[in-house]
N, CA, C and O atoms as a Maestro MAE file, in Angstrom:
{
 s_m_m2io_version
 :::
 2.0.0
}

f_m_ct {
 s_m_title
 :::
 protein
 m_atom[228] {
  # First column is atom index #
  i_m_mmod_type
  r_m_x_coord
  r_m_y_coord
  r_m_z_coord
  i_m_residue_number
  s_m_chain_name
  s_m_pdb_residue_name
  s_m_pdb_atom_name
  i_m_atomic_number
  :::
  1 25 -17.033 2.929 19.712 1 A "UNK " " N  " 7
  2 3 -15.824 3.566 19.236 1 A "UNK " " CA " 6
  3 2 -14.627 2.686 19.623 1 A "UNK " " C  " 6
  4 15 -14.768 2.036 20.660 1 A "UNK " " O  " 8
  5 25 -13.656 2.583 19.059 2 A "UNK " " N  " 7
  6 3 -12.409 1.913 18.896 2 A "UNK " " CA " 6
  7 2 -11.200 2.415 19.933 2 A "UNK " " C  " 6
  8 15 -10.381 3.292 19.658 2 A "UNK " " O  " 8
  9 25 -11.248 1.891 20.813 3 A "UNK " " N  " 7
  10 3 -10.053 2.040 21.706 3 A "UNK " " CA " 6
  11 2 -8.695 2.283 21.372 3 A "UNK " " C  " 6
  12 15 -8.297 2.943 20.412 3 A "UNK " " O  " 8
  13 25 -7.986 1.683 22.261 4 A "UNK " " N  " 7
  14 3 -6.293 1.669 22.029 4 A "UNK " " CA " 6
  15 2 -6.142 0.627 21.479 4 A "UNK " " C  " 6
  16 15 -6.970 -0.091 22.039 4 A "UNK " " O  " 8
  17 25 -5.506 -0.122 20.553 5 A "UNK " " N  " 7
  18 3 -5.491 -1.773 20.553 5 A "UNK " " CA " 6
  19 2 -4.054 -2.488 20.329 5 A "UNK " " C  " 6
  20 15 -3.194 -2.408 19.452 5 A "UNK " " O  " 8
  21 25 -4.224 -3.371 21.772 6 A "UNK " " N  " 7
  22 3 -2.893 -3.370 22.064 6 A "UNK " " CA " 6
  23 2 -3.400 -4.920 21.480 6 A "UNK " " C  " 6
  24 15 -4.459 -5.471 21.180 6 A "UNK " " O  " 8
  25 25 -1.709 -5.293 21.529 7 A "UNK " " N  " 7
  26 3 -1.252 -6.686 20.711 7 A "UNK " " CA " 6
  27 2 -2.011 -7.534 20.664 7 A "UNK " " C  " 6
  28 15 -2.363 -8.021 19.589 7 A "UNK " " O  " 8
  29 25 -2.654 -8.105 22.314 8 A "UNK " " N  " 7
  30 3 -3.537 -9.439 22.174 8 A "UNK " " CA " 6
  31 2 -4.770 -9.160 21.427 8 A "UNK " " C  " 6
  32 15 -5.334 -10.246 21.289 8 A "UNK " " O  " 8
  33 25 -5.488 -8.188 20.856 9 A "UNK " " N  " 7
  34 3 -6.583 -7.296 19.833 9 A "UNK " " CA " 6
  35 2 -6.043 -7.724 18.698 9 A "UNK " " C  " 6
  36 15 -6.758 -8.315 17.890 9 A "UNK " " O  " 8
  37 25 -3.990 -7.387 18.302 10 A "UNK " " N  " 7
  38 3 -4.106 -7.093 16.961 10 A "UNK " " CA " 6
  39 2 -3.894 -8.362 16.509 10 A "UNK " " C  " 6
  40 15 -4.100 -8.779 15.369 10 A "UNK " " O  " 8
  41 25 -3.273 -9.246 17.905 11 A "UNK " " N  " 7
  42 3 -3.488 -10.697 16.765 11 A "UNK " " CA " 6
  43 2 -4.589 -11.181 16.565 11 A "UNK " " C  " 6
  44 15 -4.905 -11.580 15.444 11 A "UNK " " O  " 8
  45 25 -5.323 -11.241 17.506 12 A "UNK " " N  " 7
  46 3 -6.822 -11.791 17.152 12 A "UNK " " CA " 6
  47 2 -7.353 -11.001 15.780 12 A "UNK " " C  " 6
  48 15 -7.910 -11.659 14.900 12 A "UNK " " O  " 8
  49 25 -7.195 -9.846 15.664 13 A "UNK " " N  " 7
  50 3 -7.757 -9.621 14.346 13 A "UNK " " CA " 6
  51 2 -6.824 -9.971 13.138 13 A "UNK " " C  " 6
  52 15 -7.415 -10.084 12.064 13 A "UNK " " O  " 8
  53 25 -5.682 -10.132 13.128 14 A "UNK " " N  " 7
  54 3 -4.850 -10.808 12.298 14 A "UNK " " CA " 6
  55 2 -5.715 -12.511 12.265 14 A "UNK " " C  " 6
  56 15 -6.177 -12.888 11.188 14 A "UNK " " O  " 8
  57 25 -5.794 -13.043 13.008 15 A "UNK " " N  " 7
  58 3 -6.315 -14.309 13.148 15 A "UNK " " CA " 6
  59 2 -7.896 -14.361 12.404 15 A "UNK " " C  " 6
  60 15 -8.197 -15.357 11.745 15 A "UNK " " O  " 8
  61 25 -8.532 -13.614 12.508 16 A "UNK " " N  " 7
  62 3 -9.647 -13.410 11.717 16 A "UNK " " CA " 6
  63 2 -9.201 -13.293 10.187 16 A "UNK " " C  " 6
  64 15 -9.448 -14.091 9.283 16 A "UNK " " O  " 8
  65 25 -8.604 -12.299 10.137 17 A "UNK " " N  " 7
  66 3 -8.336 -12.345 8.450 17 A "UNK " " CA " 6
  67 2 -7.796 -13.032 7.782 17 A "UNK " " C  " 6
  68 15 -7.935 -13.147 6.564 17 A "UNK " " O  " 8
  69 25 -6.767 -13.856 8.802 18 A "UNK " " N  " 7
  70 3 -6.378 -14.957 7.731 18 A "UNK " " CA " 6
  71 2 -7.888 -16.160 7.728 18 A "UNK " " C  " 6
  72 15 -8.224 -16.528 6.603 18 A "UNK " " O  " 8
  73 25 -8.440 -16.528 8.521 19 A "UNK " " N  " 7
  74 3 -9.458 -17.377 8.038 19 A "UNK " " CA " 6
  75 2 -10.087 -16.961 7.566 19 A "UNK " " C  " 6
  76 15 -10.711 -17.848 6.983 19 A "UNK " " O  " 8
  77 25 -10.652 -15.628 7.229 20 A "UNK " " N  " 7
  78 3 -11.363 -15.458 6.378 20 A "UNK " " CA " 6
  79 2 -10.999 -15.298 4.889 20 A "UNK " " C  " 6
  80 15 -11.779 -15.770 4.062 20 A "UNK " " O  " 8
  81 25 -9.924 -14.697 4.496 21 A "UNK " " N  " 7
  82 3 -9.517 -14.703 3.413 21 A "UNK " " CA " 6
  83 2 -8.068 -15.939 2.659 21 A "UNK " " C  " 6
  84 15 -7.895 -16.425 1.542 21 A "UNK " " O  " 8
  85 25 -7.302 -16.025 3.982 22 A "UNK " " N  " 7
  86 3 -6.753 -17.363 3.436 22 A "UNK " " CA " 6
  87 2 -5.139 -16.690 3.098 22 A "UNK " " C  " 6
  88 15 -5.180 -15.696 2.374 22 A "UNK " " O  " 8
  89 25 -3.819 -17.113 3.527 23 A "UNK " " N  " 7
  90 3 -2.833 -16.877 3.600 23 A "UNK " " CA " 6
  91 2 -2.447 -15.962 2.208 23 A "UNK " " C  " 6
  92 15 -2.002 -14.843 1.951 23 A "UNK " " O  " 8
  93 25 -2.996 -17.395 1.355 24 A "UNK " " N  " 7
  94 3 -2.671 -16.991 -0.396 24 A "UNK " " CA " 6
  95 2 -3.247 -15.894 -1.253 24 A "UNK " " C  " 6
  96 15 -2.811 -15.604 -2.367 24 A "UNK " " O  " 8
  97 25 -4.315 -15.275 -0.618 25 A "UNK " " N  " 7
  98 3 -5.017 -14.492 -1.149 25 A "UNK " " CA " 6
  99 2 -4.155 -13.217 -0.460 25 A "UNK " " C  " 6
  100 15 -3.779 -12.282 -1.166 25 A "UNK " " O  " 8
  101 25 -3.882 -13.268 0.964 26 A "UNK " " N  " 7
  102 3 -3.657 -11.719 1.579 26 A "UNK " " CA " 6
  103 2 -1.901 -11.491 1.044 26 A "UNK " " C  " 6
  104 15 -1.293 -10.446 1.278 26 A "UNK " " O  " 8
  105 25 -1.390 -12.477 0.434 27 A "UNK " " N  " 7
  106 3 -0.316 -12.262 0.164 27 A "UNK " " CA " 6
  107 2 -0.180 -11.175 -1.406 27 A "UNK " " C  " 6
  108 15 0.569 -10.279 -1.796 27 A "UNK " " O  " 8
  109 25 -1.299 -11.857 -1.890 28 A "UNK " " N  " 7
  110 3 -1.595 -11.787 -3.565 28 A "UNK " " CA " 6
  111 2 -1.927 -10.116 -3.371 28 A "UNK " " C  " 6
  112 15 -1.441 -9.157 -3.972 28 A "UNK " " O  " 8
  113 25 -2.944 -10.162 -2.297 29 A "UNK " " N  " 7
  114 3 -3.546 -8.390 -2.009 29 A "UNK " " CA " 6
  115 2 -2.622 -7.589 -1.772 29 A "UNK " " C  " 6
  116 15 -2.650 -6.526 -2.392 29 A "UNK " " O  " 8
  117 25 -1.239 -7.897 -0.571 30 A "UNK " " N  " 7
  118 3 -0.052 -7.491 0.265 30 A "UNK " " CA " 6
  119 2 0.484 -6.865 -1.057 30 A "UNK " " C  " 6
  120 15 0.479 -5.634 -1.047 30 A "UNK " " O  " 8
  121 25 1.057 -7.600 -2.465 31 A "UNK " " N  " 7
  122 3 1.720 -7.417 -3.463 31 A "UNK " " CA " 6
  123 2 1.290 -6.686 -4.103 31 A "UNK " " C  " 6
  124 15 2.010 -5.744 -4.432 31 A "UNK " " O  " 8
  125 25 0.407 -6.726 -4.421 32 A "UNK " " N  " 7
  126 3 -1.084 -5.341 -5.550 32 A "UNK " " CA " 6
  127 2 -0.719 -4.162 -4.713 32 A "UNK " " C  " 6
  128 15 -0.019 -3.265 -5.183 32 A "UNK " " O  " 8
  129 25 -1.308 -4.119 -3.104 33 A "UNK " " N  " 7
  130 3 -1.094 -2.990 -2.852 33 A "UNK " " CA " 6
  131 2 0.761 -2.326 -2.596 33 A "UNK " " C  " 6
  132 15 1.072 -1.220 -2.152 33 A "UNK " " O  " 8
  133 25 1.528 -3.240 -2.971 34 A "UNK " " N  " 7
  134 3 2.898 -2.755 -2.795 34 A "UNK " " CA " 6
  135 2 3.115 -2.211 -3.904 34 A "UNK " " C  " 6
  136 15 3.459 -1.029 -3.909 34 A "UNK " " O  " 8
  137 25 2.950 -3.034 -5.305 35 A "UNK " " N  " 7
  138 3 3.218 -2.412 -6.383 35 A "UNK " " CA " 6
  139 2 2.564 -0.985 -6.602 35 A "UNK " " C  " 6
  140 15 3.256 0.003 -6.847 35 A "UNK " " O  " 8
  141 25 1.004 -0.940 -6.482 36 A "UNK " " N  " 7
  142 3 0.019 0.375 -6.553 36 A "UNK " " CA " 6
  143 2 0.965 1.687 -5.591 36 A "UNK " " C  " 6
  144 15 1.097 2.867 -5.915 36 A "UNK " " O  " 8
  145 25 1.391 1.148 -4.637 37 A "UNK " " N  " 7
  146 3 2.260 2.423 -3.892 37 A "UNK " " CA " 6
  147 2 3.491 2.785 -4.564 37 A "UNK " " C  " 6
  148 15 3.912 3.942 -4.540 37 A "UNK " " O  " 8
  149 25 4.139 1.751 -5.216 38 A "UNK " " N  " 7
  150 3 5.548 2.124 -5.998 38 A "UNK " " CA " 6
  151 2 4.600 2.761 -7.179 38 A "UNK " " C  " 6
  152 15 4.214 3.882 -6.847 38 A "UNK " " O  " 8
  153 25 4.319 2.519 -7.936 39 A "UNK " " N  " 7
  154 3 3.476 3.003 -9.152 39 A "UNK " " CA " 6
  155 2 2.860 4.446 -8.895 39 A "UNK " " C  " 6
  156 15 2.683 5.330 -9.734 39 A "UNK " " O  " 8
  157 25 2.562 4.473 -7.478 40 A "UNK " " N  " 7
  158 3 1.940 6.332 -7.383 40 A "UNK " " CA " 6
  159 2 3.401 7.502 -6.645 40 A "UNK " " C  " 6
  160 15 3.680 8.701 -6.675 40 A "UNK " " O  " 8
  161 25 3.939 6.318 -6.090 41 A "UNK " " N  " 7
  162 3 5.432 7.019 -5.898 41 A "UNK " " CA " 6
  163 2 6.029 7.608 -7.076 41 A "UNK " " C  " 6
  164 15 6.052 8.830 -7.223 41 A "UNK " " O  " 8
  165 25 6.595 6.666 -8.067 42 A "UNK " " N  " 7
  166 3 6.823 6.991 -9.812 42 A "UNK " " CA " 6
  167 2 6.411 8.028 -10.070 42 A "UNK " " C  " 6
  168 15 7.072 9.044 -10.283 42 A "UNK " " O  " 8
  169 25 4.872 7.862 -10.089 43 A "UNK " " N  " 7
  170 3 4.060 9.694 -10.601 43 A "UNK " " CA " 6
  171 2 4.739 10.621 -10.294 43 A "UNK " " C  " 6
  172 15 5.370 11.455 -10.944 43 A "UNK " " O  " 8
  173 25 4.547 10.400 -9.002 44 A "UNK " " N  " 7
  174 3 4.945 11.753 -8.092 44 A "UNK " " CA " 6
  175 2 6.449 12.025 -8.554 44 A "UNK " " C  " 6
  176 15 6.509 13.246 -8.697 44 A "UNK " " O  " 8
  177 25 7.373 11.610 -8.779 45 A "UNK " " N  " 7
  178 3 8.501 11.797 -8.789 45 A "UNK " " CA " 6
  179 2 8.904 12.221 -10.296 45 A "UNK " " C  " 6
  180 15 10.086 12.563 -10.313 45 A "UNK " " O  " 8
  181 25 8.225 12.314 -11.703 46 A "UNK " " N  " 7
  182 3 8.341 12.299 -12.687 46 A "UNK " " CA " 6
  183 2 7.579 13.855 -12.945 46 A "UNK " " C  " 6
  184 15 6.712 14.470 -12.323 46 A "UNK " " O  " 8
  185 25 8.472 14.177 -14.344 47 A "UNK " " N  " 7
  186 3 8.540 15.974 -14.295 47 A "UNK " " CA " 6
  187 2 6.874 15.775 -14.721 47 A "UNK " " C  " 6
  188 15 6.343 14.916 -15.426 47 A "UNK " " O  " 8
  189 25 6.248 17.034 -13.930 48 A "UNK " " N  " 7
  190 3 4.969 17.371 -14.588 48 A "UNK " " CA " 6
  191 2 5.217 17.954 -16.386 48 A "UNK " " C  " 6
  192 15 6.228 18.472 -16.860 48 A "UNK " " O  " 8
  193 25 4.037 17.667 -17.003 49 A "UNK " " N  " 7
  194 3 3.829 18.492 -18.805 49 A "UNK " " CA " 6
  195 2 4.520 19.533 -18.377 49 A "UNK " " C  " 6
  196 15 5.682 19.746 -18.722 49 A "UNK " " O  " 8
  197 25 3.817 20.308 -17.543 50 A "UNK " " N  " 7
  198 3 4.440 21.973 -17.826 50 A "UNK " " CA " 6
  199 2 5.303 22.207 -17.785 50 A "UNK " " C  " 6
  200 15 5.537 23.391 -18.026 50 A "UNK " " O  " 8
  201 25 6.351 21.395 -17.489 51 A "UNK " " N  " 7
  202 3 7.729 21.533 -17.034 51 A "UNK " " CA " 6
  203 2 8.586 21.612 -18.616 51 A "UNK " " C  " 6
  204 15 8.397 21.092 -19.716 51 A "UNK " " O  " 8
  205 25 9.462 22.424 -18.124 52 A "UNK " " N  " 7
  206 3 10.210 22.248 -19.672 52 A "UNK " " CA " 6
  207 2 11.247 20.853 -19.507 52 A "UNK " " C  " 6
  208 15 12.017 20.869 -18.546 52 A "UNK " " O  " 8
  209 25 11.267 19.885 -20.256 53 A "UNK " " N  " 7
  210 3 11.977 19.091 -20.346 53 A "UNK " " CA " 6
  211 2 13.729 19.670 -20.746 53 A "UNK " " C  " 6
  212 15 14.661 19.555 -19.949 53 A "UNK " " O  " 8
  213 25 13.784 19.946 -21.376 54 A "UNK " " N  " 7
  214 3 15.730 20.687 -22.208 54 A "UNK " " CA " 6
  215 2 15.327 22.072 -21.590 54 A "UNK " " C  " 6
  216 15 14.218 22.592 -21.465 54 A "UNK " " O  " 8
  217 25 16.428 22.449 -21.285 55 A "UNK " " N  " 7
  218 3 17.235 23.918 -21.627 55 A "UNK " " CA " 6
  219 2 17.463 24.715 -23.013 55 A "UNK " " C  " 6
  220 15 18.057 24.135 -23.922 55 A "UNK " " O  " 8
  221 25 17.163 25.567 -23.124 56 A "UNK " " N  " 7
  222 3 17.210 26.228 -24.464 56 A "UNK " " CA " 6
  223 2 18.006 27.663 -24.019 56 A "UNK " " C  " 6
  224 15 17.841 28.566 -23.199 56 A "UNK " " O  " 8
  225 25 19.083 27.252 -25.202 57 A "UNK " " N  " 7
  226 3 19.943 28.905 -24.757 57 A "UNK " " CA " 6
  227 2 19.470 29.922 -25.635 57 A "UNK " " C  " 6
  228 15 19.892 31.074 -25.530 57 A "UNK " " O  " 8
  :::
 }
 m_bond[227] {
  # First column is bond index #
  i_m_from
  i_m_to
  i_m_order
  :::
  1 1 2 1
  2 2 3 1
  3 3 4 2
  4 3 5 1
  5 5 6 1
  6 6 7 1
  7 7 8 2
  8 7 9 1
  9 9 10 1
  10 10 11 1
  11 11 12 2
  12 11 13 1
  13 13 14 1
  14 14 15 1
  15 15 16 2
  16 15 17 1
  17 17 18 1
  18 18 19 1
  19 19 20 2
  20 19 21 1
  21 21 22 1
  22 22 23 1
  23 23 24 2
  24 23 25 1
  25 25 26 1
  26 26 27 1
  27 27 28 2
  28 27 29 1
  29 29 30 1
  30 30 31 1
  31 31 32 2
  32 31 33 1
  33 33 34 1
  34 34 35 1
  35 35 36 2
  36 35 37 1
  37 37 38 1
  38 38 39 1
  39 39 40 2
  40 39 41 1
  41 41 42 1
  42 42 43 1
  43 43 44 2
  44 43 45 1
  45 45 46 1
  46 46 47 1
  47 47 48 2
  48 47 49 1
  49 49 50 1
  50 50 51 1
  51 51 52 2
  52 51 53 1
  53 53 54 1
  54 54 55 1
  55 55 56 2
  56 55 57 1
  57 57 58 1
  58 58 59 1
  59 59 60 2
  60 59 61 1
  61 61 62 1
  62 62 63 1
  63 63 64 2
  64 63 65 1
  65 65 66 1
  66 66 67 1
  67 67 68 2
  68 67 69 1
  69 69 70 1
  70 70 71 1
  71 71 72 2
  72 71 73 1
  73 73 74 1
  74 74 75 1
  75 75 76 2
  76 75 77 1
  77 77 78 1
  78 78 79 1
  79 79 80 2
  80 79 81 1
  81 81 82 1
  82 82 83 1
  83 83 84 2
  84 83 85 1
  85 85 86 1
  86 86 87 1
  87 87 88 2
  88 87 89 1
  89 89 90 1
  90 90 91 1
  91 91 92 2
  92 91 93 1
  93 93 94 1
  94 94 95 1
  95 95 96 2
  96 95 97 1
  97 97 98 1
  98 98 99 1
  99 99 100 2
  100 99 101 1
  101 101 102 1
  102 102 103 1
  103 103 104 2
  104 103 105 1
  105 105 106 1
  106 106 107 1
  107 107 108 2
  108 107 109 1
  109 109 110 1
  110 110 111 1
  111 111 112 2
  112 111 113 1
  113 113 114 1
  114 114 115 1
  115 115 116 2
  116 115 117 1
  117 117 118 1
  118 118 119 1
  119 119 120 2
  120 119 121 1
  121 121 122 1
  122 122 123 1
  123 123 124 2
  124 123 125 1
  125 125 126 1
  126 126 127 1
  127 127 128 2
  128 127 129 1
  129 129 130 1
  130 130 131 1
  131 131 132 2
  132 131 133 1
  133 133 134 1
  134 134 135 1
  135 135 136 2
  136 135 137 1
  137 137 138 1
  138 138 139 1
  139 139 140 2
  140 139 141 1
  141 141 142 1
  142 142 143 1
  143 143 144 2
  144 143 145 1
  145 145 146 1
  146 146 147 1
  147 147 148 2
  148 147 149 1
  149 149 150 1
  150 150 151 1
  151 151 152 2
  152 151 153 1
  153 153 154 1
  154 154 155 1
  155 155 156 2
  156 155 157 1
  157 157 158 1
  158 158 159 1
  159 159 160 2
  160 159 161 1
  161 161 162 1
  162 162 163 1
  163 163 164 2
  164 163 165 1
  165 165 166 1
  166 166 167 1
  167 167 168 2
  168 167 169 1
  169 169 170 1
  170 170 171 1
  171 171 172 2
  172 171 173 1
  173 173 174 1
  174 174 175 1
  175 175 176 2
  176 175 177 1
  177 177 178 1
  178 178 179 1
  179 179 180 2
  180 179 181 1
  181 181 182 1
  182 182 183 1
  183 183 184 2
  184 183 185 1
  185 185 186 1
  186 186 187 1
  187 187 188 2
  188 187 189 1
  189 189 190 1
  190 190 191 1
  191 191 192 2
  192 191 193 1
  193 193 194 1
  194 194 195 1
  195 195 196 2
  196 195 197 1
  197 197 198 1
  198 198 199 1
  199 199 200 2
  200 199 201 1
  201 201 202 1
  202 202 203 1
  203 203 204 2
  204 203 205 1
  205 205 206 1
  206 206 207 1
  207 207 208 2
  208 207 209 1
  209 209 210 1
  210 210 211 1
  211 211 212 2
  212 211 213 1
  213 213 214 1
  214 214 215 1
  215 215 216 2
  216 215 217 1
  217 217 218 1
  218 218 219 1
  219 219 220 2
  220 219 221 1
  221 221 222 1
  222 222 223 1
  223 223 224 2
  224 223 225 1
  225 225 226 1
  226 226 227 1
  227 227 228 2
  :::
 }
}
């Protein structure tokens, strides 16, 4: 089971992932998953169907 993990842990595992996957790639991933969070933010914030769009007097 997974402890507390303090700094000298989180760089070493920072240090793993960049050799394994490579600066250019985790940047490319960093961006996908930034956009995918703005993109489900949007949803959320936009009137559901059921909603009446206009006012009707």
């Amino acid at each position: 089971m997974i402890g507390k993990l303090g700094w000298p842990e989180l760089l070493i595992l920072l240090a793993i992932v960049v050799l394994v996957f490579g600066v250019g790639r985790i940047g490319k991933i960093a961006g996908e998953l930034g956009s995918g969070i703005q993109a489900f933010r949007k949803g959320l914030e936009e009137k559901k169907p059921d909603e009446p769009t206009d006012k009707q007097a």
